[in-house]
C-alpha positions as CSV (number, residue, x, y, z in Angstrom):
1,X,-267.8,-15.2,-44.8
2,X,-265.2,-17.6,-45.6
3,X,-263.2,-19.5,-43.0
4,X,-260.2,-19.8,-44.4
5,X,-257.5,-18.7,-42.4
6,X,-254.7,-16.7,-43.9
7,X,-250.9,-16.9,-42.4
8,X,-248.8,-14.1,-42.6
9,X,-245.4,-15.2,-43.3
10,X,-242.4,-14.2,-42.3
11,X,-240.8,-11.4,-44.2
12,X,-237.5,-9.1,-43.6
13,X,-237.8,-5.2,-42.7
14,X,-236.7,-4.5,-45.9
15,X,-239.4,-6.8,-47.4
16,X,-241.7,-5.3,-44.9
17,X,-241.4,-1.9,-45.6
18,X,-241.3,-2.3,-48.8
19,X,-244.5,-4.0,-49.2
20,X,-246.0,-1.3,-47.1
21,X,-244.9,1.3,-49.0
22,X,-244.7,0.1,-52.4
23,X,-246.2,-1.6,-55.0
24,X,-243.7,-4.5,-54.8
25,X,-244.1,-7.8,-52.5
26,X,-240.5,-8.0,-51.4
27,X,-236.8,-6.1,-51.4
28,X,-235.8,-8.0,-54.1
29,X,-238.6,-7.2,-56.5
30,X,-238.1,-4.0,-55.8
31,X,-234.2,-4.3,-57.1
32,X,-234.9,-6.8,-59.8
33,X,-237.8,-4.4,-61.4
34,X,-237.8,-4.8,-65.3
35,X,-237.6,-2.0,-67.6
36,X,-235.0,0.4,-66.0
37,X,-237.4,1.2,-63.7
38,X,-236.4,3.4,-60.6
39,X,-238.5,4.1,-57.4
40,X,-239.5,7.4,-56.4
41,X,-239.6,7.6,-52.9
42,X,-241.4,10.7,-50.8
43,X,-239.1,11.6,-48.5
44,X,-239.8,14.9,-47.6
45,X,-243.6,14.8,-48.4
46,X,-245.2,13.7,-45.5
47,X,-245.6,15.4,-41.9
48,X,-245.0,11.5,-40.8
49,X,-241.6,11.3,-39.2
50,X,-242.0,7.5,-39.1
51,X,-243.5,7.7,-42.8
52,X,-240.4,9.9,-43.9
53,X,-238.2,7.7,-42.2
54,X,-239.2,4.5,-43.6
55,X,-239.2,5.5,-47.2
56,X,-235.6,7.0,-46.3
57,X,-234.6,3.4,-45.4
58,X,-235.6,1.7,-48.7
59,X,-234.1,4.1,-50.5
60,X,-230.9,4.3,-49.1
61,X,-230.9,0.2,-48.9
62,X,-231.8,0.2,-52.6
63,X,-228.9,2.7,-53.5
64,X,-226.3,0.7,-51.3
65,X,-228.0,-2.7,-53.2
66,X,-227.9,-1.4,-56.4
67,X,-224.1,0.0,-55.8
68,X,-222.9,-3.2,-54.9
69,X,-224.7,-4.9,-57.4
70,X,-223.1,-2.5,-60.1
71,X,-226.2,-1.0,-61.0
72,X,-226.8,2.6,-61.8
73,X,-229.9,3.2,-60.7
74,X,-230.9,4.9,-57.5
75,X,-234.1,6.1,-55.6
76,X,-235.6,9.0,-56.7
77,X,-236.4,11.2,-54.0
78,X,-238.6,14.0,-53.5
């Protein structure tokens, strides 16, 4: 077993969740993804409230981002 020790480092709830969640590190990978790509996010697919709540958040924070940003894309949500 090896001793080295590893730090979590800080990270926003946005960058939180979305490393949870996704397959992105951080928020802003998330928005910056190549290829037109657009999450889909399971909303409604889960008996988790706190599950259906998080993925709620990202997508709504990616829509506002991508709004203000000028960028058609938005969540996908199912």
């Amino acid at each position: 077993m090896s001793n080295v020790r590893h730090t979590v480092l800080p990270a926003t709830h946005l960058d939180a969740l979305t490393l949870c969640h996704t397959a992105f590190r951080t928020f802003q990978d998330l928005l910056d993804a190549k290829g037109g790509y657009t999450p889909s996010l399971r909303t409604g697919s889960t008996n988790n409230a706190e599950h259906r709540r998080e993925l709620a958040e990202i997508a709504d924070a990616y829509d506002a981002a991508q709004a203000k940003r000028g960028d058609p894309r938005r969540a996908f949500r199912s």
